[in-house]
Structure formats: C-alpha cells, structure tokens
C-alpha positions, 0 to 999 in steps of 0.5 A: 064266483058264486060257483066256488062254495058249490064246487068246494062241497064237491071237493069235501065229498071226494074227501079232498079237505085242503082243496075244499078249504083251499076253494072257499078261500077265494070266496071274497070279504064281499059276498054275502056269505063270506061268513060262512064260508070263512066257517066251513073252510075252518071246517074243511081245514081241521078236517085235514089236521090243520088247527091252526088255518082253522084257528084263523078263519074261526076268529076271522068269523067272531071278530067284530066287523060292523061292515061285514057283520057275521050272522048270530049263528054262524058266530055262535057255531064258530065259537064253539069250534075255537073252544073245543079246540082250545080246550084240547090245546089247553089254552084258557086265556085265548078261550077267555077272549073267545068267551068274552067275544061272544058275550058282548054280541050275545042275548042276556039270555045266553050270559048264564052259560057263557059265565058258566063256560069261563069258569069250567075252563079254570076247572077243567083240562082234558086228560092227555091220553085224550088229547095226545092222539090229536095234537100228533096229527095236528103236528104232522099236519103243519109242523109250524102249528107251535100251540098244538106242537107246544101242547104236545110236548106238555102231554108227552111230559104228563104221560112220562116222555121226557125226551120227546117232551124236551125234544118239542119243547126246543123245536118250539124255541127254535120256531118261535123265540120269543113266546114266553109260554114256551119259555115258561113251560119249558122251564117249569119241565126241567125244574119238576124234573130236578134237572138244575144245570139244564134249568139254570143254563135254559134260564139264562137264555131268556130273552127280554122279549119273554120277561112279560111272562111272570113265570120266568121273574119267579124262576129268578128268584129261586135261582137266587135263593138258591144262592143265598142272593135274598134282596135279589130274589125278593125283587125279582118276586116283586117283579113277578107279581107285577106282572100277576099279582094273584099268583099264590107261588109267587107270594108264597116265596116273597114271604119267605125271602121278606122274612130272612131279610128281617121284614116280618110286616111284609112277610105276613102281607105276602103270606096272607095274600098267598092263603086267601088265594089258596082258600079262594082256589079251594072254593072255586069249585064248591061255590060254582057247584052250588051255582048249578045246583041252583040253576037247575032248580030254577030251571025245573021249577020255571021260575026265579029262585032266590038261592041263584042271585046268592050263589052268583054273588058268592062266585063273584067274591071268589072271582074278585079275590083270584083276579078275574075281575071282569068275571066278578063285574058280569056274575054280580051284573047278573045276580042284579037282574035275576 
C-alpha cells in the first residue's frame, strides 16, 4: 500500500488526473497520510472537472476526526480550495460552514481573516462571465454535479440565456427534486423574467420537501396578492419569516397585506424591521471598510490601535441586526481581546 501515493504522482505526470485521484483513493482511513492523500486526490479530481469528487474529499480533510486528526496545514490548504470553489459556485452558506469549520481548529491569530473572509462572502460574487467557462466544464465532466449544473443555469441567465438557463434549471429538478435552492431559483428566474403562467404552474408543483426554503412561502403569498387573497398572503409571509425572519422582502410585502387588512400597529413593525434591514445592508460595506483600514493601521504600525476593537463593534451591530449572530458573537469576542 505505501506504493500507491507514489504511483499516483506517476499518473499525474502522464496527465492522467482521474486515474492519479482514482490511485490515492485506495489510500486506506488508516495510513498516516490519508490526509493528504484525501487532499491531493481533490486535487487530481478538479484537475479532471470533477468539482464535485473533489468537494467530497475536501471536507472529508476538515471534518473533525479526533482519531484520525488532519495535519493543521493540510486543513488549512483544504479549506481554501473548497472556498475558492464555492466561491466560483456561488455558495455562501456552505462556504460559512467551511469557515466556521476552520476556525474552531484555528490559532486566535488566524481569527481576524477568517472573520474578514465570511464578511467579503456576503459582499462579493464573482462576475459569471468569470465563472461560465468553468462551471461548463464541471458540468461536461460530471453531468450529476447539480451545484455547478444549478449555478450554470444562474449565470446563463445573468448573461441573457434565457432557454439554456430554463433548460438547466429542470434538469436539476429532474436530477434532485427535492432541493428547495433549485425550486427557489428557478422560481425567482420566471418571476424577474414576468413569465406568470409558468411561475404560477412551477409553483404549484412544489413539493413539502422543499417548503424549508423561505423563498418559496414568500412566492405564495404574492400569488395571493395577486388574487386579492390578503389573510392568506399575510400567513403565507408569516410563514416566511419563520423560516428567515431577516429577509427585508419578506417584511416589506407583510407590511403591506397588514395594512389593507386594517392592522396598521403590525404593519409599521413589519416595516420598521424591513428599514433597519435595509439601512443595516447599506452599511455592511462601509463599516467592514472601516474595519480594514483600521487593521492595516495597526499592522503598519505594530501595535494595538484603539480604532480596531471600535470598528470590530460596530461590524458586530451590523451582523447582529442581519442575523448572523455567531458572526456578531466572534467579532465582539474579538474586540475583547484586542
């Protein structure tokens, strides 16, 4: 067995990548090194396209097995492979685990970036003429990859391909019927598109195994509206913000249907919850700016700088007010010890 990592290397060097990940796999739990084995095979798979094998071995790395412990670095440098591909796949709630992941195994030293990097991941995305080109070939790889194929059909959308886009959206039905992110963006694209009929009838066919999606209870109760069915929207909004009670949307239309129903005290709490969002959103950006720009002072200057532990408190509000709360909880955690 202790041939195998050597003979994959072999097989990387011919070029064959499927065959070199294929080799490490039989690396057993075991072995010393399964680790990084596990990581080089995620390697050697999106070498081949194949994003979603690689997924698998990466957080087979970072998952924590305190019999079988991964080396620090080896889960570091697995983490920031599985971001980089969320990032191009657009997946911020499964890069947030990673994140998390990772910081519970990391120094306090590390803490500051991996703060910073969960920010940046709800204010930034990637352009899809950037991510297009490699999504296409993770789907020509691995036809079952319903992530890349469903983040396809989002940015085949955003650059104006609406029937490759519709296309995608019902092969990833077809393939996994039960995700409610396929339901909810499918949705979402007939809906911006003005597409009634077609949302309406996708709607319908929603099954209870997708309802765990707030997206969806918020698309009924527009329906509703629609139909001047106001106590009906109002609970299907309420049933919404159970599921996310910090989506602006959300608030914003239960207002709204509070208001026609007469009950004006409702209404404006829903509204003012919909503004603070809205305002907090408007200043995400600005107060991790300021966040940085203190960061960098203190780094130029090597020593602590008062406007840090300040700047880390008013992100914590900010997180606090959009939900993040274990967010808000570390960046005040930090600000402590600074």
């Amino acid at each position: 067995m202790a041939h195998t990592p050597g003979y994959a290397r072999t097989l990387a060097a011919r070029g064959d990548t499927q065959g070199c990940a294929l080799q490490l796999r039989e690396v057993p739990y075991w072995w010393p090194a399964k680790a990084e084995a596990l990581f080089h095979e995620g390697q050697a798979y999106l070498m081949a396209d194949r994003a979603r094998n690689a997924e698998t071995c990466w957080l087979a790395v970072i998952k924590d097995d305190p019999l079988h412990p991964s080396p620090p670095d080896i889960t570091q440098a697995a983490s920031h492979q599985l971001l980089g591909l969320y990032a191009t796949e657009n997946r911020r709630d499964d890069a947030a685990e990673v994140i998390w992941e990772t910081y519970e195994r990391t120094s306090p030293a590390d803490h500051l970036a991996l703060l910073g990097m969960r920010v940046k991941s709800e204010l930034e995305r990637l352009a899809p003429e950037a991510t297009i080109g490699q999504l296409e070939r993770y789907v020509a790889a691995d036809r079952t990859d319903w992530e890349a194929l469903r983040t396809l059909a989002r940015a085949k959308l955003a650059l104006g391909r609406k029937e490759d886009a519709d296309h995608d959206f019902q092969a990833c039905l077809a393939g996994r019927p039960d995700d409610p992110r396929v339901w909810r963006d499918y949705l979402s694209m007939l809906y911006d598109l003005g597409n009634q009929d077609a949302w309406t009838a996708l709607l319908a066919k929603v099954p209870p195994s997708a309802e765990s999606e707030s997206e969806i209870w918020r698309f009924r109760g527009l329906l509703k509206e629609k139909t001047g069915d106001w106590a009906g929207a109002a609970q299907d909004y309420r049933r919404a913000l159970n599921r996310n009670p910090y989506v602006m949307a959300s608030h914003y239309r239960l207002a709204m249907v509070e208001e026609r129903l007469g009950h004006r005290d409702v209404a404006a709490e829903h509204r003012k919850k919909a503004d603070h969002l809205r305002e907090a959103r408007g200043e995400l950006r600005a107060a991790f700016s300021e966040l940085i720009t203190a960061a960098e002072a203190r780094e130029n200057q090597k020593a602590s700088n008062p406007d840090l532990p300040t700047s880390m408190r008013r992100l914590a509000s900010v997180c606090e007010t959009l939900g993040w709360a274990r967010l808000a909880e570390a960046w005040n955690k930090l600000a402590d010890s600074s």
